[in-house]
VMD Tcl script that draws the C-alpha trace (Angstrom):
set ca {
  {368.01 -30.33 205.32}
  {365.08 -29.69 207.43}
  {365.53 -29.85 211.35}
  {363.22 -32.35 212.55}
  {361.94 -31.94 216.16}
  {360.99 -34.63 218.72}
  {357.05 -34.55 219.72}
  {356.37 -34.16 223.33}
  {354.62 -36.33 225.82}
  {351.81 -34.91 227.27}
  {352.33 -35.45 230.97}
  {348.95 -33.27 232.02}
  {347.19 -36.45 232.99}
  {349.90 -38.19 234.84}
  {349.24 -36.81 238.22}
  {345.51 -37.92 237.77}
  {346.92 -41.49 237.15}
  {349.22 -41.57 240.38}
  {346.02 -40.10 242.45}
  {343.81 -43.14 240.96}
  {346.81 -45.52 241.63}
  {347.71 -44.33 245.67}
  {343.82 -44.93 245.83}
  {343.50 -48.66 244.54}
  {346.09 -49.54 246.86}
  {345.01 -47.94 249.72}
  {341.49 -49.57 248.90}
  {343.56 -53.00 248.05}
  {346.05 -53.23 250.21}
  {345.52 -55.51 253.75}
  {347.26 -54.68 257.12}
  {348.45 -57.15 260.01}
  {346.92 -56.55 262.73}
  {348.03 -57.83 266.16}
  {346.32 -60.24 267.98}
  {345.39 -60.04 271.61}
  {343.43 -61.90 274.16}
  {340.32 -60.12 276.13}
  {340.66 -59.74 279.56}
  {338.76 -58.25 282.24}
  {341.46 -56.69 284.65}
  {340.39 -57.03 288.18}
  {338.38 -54.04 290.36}
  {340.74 -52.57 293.08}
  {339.63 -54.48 295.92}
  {338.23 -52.45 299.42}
  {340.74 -51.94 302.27}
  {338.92 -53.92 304.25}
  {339.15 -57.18 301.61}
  {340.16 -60.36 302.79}
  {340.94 -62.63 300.64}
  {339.54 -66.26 300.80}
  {342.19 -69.33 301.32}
  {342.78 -71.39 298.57}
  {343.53 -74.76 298.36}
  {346.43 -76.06 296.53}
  {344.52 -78.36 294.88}
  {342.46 -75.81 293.37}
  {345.13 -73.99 291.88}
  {346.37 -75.19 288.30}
  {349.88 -73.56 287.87}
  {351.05 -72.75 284.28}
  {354.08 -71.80 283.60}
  {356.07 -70.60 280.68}
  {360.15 -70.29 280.69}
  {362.29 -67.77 278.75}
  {362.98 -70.72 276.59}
  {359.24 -71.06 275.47}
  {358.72 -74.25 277.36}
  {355.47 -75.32 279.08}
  {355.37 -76.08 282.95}
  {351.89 -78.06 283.95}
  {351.98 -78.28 287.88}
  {356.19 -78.30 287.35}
  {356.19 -80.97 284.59}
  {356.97 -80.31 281.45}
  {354.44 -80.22 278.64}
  {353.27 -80.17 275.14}
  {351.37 -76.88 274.62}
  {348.90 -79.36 272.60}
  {348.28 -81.11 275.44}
  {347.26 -78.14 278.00}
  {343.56 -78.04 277.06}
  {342.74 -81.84 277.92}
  {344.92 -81.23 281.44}
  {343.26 -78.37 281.81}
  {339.51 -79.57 281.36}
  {340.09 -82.81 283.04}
  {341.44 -80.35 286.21}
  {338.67 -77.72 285.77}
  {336.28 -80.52 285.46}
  {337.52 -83.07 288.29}
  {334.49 -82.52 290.40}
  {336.20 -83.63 293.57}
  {334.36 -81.59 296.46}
  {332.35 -79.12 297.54}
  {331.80 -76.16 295.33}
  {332.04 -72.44 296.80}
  {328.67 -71.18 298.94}
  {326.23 -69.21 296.64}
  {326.11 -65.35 297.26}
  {322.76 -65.79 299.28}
  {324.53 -67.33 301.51}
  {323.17 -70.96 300.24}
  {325.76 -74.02 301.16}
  {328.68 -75.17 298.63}
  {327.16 -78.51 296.39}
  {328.75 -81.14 294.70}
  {329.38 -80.59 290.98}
  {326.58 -82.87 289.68}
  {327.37 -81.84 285.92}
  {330.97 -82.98 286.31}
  {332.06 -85.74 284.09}
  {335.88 -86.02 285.68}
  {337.32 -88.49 287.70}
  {336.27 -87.16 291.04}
  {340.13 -87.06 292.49}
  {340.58 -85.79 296.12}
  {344.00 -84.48 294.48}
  {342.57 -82.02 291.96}
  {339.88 -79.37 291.73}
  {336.76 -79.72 294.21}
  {334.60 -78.27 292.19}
  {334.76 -75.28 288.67}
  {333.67 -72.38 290.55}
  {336.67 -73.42 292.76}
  {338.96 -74.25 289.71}
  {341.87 -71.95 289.50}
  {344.17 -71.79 286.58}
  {347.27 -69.68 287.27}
  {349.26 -68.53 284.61}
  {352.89 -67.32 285.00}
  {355.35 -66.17 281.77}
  {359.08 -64.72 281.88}
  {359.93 -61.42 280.55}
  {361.95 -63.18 277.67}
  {358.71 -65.33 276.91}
  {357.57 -64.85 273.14}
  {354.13 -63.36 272.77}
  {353.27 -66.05 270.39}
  {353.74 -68.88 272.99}
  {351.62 -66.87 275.80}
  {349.08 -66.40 273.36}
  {348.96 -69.92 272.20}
  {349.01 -71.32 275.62}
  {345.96 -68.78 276.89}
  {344.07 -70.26 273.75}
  {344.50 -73.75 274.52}
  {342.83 -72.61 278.18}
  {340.17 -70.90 277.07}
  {339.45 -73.97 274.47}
  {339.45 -76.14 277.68}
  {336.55 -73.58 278.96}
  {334.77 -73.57 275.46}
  {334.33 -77.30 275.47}
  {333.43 -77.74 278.74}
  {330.49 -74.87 277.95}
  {329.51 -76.52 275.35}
  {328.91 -79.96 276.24}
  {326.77 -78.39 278.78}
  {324.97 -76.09 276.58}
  {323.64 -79.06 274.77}
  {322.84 -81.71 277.45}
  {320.51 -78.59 278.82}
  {319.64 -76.39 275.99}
  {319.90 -78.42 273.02}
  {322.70 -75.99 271.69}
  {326.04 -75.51 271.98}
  {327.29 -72.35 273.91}
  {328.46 -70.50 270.86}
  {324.96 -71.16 269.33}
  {323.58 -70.06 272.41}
  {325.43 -66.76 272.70}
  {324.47 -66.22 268.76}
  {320.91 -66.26 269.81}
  {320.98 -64.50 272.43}
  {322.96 -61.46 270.84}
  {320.31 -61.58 267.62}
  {317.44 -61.72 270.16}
  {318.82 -58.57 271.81}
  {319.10 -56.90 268.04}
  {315.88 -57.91 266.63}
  {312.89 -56.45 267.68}
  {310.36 -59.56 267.14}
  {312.60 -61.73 269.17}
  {312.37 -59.00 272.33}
  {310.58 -61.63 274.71}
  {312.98 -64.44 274.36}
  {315.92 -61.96 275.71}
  {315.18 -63.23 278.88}
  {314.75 -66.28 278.69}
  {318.23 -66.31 276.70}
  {320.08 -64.41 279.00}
  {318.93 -66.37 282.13}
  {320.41 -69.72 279.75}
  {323.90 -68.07 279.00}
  {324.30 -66.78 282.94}
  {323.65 -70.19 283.98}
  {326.37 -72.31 281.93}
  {328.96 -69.04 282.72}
  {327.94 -69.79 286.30}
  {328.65 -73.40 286.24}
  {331.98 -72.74 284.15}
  {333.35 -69.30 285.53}
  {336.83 -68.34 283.69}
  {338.94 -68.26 286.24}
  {342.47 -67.25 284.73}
  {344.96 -65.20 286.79}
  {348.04 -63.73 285.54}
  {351.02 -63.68 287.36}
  {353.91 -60.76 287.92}
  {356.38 -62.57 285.40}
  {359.54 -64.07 286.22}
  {363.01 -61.86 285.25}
}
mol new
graphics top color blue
foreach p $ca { graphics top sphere $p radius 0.5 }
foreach p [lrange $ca 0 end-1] q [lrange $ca 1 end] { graphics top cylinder $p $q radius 0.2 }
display resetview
């Protein structure tokens, strides 16, 4: 009887296969990326700096345990409650805002809609929100509770925006960064600019980060 022998595979084209398959899942294939928050880190101040006084009442004080529990002005708090207690402190309106760089005097915060307390913020250029972790803090909670802060400043930017612009902040900001890219909108880069400075001016972020707690 006839030996019968087994046909072979032609394996030539498998490596071509494996290179088209690595490449549809690289193309394919989505990464997590961290998230982060932007900051602006502080310029080493001169030797001859002094720094100004603060008052208590212009400080906001944050606070965030090893245990992931929120500290408003040592009380404990809902993190989905920070950005009202924050706005309503950044927005208070109670005094005398800081002199201008010419030299002009501190005003009262006429675009203010808070309650005007002598026990909270004079005024949002004077607004201070200090933020303060622990080592053993979980990144997600810091970064949940700097959201809710800058939300506070978002609103507050916004509402303005409109009562003077007729736009919201973001819509603002849109413009002005399409004005700056197209050509045939180069003469209302100004004019765009000059808007966002102003309501940046009226609602400077002030967040400061603490050493955190061991």
């Amino acid at each position: 009887m006839a030996r019968r022998e087994n046909p072979e595979i032609n394996a030539g084209s498998m490596a071509d296969i494996a290179f088209l398959l690595l490449i549809f899942f690289l193309v394919t294939t989505t990464m997590n990326v961290d998230s982060g928050v932007s900051k602006k880190l502080s310029e080493k101040p001169p030797p001859d700096y002094v720094p100004p006084i603060v008052k208590q009442k212009n400080i906001f004080e944050v606070s965030i345990n090893r245990n992931n529990d929120l500290l408003v002005e040592n009380e404990a708090m809902n993190i989905k409650d920070l950005k009202d207690a924050a706005l309503n402190f950044i927005d208070n309106g109670g005094g005398i805002g800081a002199p201008g760089e010419d030299g002009t005097p501190g005003q009262r915060c006429d675009y203010c809609q808070g309650e005007g307390l002598d026990t909270s913020s004079d005024h949002p250029n004077k607004a201070i929100i200090s933020v303060q972790s622990d080592r053993g803090t979980e990144y997600g909670t810091y970064i949940r509770v700097q959201n809710e802060l800058l939300r506070a400043y978002s609103e507050l930017r916004n509402r303005l925006s409109r009562q003077r612009y007729n736009m919201s902040f973001d819509e603002l900001e849109e413009a002005y960064d399409n004005a700056k890219n197209n050509a045939d909108l180069k003469d209302q880069v100004e004019t765009l600019q000059r808007r966002v400075e102003d309501i940046k001016k009226a609602y400077p972020q002030i967040i400061s980060d603490m050493e955190p707690t061991s």
